[in-house]
mmCIF file of the N, C-alpha and C atoms, coordinates in Angstrom:
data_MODEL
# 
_entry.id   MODEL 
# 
loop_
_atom_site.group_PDB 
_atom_site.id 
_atom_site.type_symbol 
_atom_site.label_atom_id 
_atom_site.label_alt_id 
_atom_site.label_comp_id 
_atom_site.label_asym_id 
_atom_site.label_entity_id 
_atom_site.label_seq_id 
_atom_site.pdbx_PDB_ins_code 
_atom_site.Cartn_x 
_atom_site.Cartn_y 
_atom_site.Cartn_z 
_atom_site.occupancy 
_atom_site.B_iso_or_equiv 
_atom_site.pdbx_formal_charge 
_atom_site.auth_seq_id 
_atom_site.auth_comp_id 
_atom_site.auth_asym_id 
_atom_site.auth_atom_id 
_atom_site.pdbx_PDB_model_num 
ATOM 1   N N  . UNK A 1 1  ? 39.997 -42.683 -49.795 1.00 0.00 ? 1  UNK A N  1 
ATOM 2   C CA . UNK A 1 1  ? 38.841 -43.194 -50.554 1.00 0.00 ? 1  UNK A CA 1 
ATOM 3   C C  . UNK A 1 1  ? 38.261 -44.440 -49.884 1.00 0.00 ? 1  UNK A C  1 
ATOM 4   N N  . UNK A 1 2  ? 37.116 -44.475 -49.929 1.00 0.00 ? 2  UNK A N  1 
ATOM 5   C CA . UNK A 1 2  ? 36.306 -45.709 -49.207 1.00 0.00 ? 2  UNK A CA 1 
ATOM 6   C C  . UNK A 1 2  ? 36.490 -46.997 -50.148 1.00 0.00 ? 2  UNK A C  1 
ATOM 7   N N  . UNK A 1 3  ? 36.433 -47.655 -49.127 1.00 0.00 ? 3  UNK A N  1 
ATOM 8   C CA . UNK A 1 3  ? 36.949 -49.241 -49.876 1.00 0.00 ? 3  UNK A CA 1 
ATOM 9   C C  . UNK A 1 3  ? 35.536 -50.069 -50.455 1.00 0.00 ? 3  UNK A C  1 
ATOM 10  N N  . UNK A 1 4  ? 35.211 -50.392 -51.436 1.00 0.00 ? 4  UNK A N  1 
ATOM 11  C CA . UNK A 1 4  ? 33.885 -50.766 -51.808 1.00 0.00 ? 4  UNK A CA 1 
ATOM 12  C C  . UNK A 1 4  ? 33.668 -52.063 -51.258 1.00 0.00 ? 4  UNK A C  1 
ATOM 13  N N  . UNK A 1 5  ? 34.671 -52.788 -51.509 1.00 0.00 ? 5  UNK A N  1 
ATOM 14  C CA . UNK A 1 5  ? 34.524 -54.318 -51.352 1.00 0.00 ? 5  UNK A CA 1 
ATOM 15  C C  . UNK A 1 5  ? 34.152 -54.718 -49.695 1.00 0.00 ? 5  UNK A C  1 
ATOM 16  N N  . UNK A 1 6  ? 35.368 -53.223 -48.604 1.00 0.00 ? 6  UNK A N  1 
ATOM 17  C CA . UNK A 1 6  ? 34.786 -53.476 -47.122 1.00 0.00 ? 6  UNK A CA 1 
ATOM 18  C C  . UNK A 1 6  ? 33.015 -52.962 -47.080 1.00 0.00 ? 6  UNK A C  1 
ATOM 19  N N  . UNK A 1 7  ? 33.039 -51.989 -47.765 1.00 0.00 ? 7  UNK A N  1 
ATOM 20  C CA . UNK A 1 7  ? 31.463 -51.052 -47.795 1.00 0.00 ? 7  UNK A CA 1 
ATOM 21  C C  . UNK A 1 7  ? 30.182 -52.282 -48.037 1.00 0.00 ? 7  UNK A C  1 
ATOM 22  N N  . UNK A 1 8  ? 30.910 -53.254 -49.180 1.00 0.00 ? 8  UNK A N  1 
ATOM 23  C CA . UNK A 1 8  ? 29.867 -54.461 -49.277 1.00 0.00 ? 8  UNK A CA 1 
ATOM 24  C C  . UNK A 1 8  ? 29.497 -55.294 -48.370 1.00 0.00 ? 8  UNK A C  1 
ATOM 25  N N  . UNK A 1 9  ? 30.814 -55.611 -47.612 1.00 0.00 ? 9  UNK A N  1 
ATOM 26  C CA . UNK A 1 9  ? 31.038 -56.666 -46.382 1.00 0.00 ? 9  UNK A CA 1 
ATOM 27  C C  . UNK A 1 9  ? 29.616 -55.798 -45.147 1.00 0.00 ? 9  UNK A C  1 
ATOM 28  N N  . UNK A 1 10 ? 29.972 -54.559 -44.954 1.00 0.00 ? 10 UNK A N  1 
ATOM 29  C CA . UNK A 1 10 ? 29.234 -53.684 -43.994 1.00 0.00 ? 10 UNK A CA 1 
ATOM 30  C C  . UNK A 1 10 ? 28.092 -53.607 -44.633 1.00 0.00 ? 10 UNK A C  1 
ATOM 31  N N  . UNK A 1 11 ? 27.876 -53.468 -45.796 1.00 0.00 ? 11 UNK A N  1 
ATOM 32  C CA . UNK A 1 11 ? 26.278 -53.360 -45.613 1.00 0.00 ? 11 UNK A CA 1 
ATOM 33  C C  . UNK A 1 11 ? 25.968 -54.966 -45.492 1.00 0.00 ? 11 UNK A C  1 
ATOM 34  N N  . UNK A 1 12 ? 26.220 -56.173 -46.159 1.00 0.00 ? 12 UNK A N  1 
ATOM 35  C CA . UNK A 1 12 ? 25.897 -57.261 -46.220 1.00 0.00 ? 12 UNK A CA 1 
ATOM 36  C C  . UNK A 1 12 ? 25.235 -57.459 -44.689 1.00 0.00 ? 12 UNK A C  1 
ATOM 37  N N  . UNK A 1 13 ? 26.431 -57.026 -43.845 1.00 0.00 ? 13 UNK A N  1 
ATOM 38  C CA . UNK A 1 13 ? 26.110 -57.745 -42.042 1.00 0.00 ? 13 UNK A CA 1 
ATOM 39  C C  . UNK A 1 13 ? 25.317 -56.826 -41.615 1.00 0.00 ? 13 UNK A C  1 
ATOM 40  N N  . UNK A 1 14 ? 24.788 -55.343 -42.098 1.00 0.00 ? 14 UNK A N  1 
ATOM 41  C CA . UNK A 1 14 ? 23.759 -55.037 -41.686 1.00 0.00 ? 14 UNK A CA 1 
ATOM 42  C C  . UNK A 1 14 ? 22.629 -55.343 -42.290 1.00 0.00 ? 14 UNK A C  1 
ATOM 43  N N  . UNK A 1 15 ? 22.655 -55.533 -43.572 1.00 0.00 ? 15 UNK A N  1 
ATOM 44  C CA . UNK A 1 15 ? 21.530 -56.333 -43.905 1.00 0.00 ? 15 UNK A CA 1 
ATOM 45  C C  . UNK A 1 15 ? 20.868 -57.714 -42.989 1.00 0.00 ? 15 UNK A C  1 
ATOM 46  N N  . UNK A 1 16 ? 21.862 -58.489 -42.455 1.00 0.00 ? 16 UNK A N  1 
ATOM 47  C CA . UNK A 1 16 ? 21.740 -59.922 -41.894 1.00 0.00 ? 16 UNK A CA 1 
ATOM 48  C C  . UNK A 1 16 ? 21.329 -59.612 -40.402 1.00 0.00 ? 16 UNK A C  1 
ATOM 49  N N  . UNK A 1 17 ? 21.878 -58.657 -39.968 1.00 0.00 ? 17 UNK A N  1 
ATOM 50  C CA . UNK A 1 17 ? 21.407 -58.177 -38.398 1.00 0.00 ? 17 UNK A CA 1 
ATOM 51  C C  . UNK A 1 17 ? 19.686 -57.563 -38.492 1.00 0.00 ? 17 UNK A C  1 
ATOM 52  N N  . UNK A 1 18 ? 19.521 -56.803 -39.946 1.00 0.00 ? 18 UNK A N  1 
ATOM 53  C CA . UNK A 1 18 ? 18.391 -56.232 -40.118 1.00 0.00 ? 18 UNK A CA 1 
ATOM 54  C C  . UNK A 1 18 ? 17.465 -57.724 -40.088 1.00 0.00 ? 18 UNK A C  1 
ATOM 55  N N  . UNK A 1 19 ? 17.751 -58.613 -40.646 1.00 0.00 ? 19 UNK A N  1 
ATOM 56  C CA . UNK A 1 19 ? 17.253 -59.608 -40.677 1.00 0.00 ? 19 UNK A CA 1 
ATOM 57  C C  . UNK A 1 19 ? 16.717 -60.262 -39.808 1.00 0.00 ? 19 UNK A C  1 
ATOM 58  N N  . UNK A 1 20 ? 17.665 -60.408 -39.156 1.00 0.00 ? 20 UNK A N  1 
ATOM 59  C CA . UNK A 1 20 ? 17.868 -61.308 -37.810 1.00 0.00 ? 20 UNK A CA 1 
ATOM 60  C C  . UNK A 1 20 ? 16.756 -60.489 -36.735 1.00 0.00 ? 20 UNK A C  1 
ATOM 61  N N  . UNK A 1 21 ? 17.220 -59.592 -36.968 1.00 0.00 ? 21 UNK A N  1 
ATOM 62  C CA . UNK A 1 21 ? 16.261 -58.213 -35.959 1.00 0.00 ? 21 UNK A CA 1 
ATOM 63  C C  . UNK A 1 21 ? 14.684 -58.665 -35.925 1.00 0.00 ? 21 UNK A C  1 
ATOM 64  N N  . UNK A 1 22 ? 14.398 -58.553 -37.081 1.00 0.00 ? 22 UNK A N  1 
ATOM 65  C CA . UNK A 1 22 ? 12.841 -58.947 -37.894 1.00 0.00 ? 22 UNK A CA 1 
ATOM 66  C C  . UNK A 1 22 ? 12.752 -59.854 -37.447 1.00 0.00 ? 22 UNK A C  1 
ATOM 67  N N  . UNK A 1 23 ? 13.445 -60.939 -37.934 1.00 0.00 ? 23 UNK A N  1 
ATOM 68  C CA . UNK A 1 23 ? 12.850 -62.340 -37.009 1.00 0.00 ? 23 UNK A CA 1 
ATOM 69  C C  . UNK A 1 23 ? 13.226 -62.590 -35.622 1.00 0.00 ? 23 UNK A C  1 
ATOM 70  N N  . UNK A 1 24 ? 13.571 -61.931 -35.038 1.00 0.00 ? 24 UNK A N  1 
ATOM 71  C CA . UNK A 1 24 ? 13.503 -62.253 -33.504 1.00 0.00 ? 24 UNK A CA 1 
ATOM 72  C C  . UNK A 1 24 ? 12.071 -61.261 -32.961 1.00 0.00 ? 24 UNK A C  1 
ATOM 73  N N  . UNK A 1 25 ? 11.921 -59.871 -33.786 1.00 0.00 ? 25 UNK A N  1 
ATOM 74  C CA . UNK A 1 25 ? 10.663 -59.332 -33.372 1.00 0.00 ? 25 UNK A CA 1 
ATOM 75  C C  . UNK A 1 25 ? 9.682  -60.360 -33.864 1.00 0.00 ? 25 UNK A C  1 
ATOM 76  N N  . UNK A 1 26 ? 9.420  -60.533 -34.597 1.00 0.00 ? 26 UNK A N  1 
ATOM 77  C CA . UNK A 1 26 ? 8.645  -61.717 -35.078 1.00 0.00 ? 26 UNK A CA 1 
ATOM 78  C C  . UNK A 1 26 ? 8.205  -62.754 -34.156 1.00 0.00 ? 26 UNK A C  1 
ATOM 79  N N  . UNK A 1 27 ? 9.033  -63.459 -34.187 1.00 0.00 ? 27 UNK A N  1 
ATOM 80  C CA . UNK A 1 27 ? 8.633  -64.454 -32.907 1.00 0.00 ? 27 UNK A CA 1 
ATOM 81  C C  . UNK A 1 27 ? 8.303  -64.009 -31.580 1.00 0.00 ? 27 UNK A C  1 
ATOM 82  N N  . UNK A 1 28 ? 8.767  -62.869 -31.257 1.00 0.00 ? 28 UNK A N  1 
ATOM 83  C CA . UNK A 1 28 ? 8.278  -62.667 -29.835 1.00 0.00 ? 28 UNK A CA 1 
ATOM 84  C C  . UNK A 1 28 ? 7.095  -62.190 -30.080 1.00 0.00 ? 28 UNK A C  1 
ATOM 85  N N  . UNK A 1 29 ? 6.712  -61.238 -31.413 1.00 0.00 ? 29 UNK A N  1 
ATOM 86  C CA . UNK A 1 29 ? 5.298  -61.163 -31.128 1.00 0.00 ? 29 UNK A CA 1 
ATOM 87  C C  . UNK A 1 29 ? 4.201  -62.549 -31.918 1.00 0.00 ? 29 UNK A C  1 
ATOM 88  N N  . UNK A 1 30 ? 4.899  -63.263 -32.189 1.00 0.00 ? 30 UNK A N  1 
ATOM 89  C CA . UNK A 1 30 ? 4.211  -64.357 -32.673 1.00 0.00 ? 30 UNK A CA 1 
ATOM 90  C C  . UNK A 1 30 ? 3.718  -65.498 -31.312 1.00 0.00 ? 30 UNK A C  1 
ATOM 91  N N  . UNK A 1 31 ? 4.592  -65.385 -29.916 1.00 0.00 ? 31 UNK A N  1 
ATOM 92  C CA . UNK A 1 31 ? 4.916  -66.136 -28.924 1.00 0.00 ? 31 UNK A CA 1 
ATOM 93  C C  . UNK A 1 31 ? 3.682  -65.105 -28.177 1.00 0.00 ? 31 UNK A C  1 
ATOM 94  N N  . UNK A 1 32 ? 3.840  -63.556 -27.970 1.00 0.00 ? 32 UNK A N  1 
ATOM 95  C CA . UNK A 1 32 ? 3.216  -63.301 -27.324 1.00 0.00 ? 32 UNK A CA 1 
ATOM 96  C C  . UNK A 1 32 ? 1.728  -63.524 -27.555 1.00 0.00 ? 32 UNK A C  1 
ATOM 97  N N  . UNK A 1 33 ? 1.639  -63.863 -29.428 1.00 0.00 ? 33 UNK A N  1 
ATOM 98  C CA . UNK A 1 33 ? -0.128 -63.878 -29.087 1.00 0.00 ? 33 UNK A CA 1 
ATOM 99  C C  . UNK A 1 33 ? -0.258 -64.843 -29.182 1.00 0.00 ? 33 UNK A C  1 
ATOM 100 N N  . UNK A 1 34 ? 0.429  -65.772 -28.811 1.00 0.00 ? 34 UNK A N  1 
ATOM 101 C CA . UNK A 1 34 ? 0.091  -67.296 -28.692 1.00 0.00 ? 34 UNK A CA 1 
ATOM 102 C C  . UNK A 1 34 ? -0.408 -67.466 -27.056 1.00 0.00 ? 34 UNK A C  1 
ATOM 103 N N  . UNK A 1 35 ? 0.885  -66.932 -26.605 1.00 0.00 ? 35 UNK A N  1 
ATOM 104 C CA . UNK A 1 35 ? 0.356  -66.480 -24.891 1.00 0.00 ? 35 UNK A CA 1 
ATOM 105 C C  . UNK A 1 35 ? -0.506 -66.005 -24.364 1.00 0.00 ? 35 UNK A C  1 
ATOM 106 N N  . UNK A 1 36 ? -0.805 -65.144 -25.118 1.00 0.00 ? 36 UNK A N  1 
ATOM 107 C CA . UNK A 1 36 ? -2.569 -64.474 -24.817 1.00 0.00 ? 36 UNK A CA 1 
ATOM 108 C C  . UNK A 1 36 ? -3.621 -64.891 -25.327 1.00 0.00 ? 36 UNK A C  1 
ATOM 109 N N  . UNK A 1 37 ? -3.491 -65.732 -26.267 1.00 0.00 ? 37 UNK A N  1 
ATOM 110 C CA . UNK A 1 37 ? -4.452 -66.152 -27.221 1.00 0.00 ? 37 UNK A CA 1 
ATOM 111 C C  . UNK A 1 37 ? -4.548 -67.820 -26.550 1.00 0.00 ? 37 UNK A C  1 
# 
């Protein structure tokens, strides 16, 4: 049986990577139209 409490831990840190993800796309395209702009 799957462990809920690890299942929470795993989604939590993919939530935070999903996060993290977003804001690093973010800024690079925030940097790039600063660069072009």
């Amino acid at each position: 049986m799957p462990n809920p409490i690890k299942n929470a831990a795993v989604s939590e840190n993919y939530a935070l990577d999903l996060a993290r993800t977003h804001e690093l796309n973010f800024d690079k395209a925030r940097s790039q139209r600063k660069s072009s702009g």
